[in-house]
C-alpha positions as CSV (number, residue, x, y, z in Angstrom):
1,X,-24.4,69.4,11.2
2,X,-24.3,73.0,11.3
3,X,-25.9,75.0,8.7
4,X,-24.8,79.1,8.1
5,X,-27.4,81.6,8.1
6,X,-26.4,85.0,6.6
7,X,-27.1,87.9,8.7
8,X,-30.4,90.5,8.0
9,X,-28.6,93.3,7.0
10,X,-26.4,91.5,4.7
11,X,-27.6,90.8,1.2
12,X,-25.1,89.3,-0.9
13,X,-25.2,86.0,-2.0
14,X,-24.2,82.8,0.0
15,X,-20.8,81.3,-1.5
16,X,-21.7,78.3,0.9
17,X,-22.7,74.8,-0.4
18,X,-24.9,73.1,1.3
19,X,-23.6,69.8,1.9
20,X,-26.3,68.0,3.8
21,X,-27.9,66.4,0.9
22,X,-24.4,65.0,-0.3
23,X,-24.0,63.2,3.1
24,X,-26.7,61.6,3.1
25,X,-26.6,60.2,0.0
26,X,-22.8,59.2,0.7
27,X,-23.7,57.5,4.2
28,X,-26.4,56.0,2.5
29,X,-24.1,54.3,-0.6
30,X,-22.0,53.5,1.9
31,X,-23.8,51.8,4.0
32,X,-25.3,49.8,0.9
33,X,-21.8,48.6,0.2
34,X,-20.8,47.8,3.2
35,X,-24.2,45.0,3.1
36,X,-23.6,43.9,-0.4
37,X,-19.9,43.5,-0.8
38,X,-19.3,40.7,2.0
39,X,-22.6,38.8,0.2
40,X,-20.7,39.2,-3.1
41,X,-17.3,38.2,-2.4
42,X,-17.7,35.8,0.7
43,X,-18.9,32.1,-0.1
44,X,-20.3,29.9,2.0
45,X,-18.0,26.4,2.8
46,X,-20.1,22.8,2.9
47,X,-18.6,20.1,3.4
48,X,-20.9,17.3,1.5
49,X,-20.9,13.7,2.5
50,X,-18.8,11.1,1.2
51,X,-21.0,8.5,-1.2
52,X,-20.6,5.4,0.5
53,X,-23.0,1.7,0.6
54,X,-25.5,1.9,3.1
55,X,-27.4,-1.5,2.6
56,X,-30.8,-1.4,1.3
57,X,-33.7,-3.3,2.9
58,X,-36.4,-3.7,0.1
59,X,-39.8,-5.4,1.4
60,X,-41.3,-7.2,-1.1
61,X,-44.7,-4.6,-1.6
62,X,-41.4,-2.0,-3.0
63,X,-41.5,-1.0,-6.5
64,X,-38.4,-1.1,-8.0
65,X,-38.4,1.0,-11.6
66,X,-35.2,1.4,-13.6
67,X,-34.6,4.8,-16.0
68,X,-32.4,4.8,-18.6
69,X,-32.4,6.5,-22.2
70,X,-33.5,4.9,-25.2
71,X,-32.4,5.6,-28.8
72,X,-33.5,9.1,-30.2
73,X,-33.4,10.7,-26.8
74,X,-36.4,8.7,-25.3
75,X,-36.6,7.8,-22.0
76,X,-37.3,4.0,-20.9
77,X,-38.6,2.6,-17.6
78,X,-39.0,-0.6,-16.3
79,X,-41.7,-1.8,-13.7
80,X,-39.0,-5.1,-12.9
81,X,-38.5,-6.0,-15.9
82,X,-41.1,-4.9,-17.8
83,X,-41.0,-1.8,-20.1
84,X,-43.4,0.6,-19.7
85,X,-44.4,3.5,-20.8
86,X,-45.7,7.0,-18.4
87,X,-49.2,6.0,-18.4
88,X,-49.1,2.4,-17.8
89,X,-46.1,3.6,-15.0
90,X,-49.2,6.2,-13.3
91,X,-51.7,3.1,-14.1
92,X,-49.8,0.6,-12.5
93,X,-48.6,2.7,-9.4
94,X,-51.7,3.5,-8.5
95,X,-53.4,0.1,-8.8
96,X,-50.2,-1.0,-6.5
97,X,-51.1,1.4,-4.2
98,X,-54.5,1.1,-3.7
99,X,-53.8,-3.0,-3.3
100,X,-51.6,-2.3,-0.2
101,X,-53.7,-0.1,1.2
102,X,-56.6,-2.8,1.2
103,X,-53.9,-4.9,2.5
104,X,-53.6,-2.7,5.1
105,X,-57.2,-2.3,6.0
106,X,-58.0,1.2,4.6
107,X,-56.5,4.5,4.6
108,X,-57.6,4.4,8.5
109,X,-54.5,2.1,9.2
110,X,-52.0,3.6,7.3
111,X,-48.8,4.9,8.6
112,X,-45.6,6.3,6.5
113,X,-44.0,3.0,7.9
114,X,-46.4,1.0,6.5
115,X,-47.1,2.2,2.7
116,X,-44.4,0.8,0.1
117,X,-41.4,2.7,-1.1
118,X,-40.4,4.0,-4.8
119,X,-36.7,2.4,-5.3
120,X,-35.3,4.1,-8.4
121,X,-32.1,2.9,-10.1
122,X,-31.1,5.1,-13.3
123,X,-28.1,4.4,-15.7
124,X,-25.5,7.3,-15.8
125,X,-26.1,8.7,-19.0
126,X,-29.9,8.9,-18.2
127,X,-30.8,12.6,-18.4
128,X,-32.3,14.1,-15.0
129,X,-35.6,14.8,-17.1
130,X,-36.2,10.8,-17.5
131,X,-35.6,10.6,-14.0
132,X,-38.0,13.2,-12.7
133,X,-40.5,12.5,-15.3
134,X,-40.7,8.8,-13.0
135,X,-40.9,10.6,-10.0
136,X,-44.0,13.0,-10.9
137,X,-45.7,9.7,-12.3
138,X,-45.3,8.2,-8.8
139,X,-45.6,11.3,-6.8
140,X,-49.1,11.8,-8.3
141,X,-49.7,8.0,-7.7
142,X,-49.7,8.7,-4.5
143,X,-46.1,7.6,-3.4
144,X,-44.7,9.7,-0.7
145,X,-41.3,8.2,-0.1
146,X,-39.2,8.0,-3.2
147,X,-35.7,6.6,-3.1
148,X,-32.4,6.1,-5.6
149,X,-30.2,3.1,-5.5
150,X,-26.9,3.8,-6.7
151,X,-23.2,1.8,-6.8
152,X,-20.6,2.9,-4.6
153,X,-17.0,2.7,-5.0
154,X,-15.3,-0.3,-4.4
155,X,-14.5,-0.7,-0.6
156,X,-17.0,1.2,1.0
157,X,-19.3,-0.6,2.7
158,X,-21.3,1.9,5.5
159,X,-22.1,5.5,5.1
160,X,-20.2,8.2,6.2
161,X,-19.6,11.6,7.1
162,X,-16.2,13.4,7.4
């Protein structure tokens, strides 16, 4: 960019702008636009898997809790068939914990394999708050695998992926 210098000898004002500043504030908007639009207008496509059955192989050491809600907005879960309440579900959990990992010899035999699974089966209407209130009781049992057991549509009978 060029930039005028009057001469010594002349002393009238400069008519000139000096436009320097301008364009770099204009390269610089533009250059912010040019980021931000594509981000804005552009989504990304994901093509999610199809629900389908994929059989479920429960051991017998798996705890199998069912969520629903209760009249008044109350959540109810049941060890079986047993209701229970949050503390008798973080009692229970981790007294059925700690028996499979005597079973198992000791925290020095463990393996993810080895240590029993969380099967959760909630009703429709259950709010997602009843369902993740289960989850934390486990989860700070000790649980590390935590799984849902849903019903699939009639007819499908192995996952997959389109």
């Amino acid at each position: 960019m060029a930039m005028s210098v009057g001469a010594a000898e002349d002393d009238s004002p400069m008519s000139d702008i000096n436009t320097t500043p301008l364009v770099d504030v204009m390269l610089v908007l533009l250059i912010i636009f040019l980021i931000t639009v594509p981000v804005v207008i552009q989504t990304v496509p994901v093509r999610l898997p199809k629900v389908a059955n994929e059989p479920t192989t429960s051991k017998p050491e798996n705890v199998v809790l069912s969520v629903r809600a209760g009249p008044g907005g109350a959540c109810e879960v049941y060890w079986g068939q047993t209701k229970i309440n949050a503390e008798e579900l973080l009692d229970r959990s981790v007294k059925k914990l700690k028996v499979e990992v005597d079973k198992l010899g000791g925290p020095a035999n463990i393996t993810p394999d080895s240590l029993p699974e969380v099967h959760i089966r909630a009703d429709i209407d259950t709010p997602w708050r009843c369902v993740g209130g289960a989850m934390t009781n486990v989860a700070r049992a000790g649980f590390t695998r935590v799984g849902f057991i849903s019903q699939p549509e009639p007819g499908q009978y192995r996952a997959a992926i389109d």
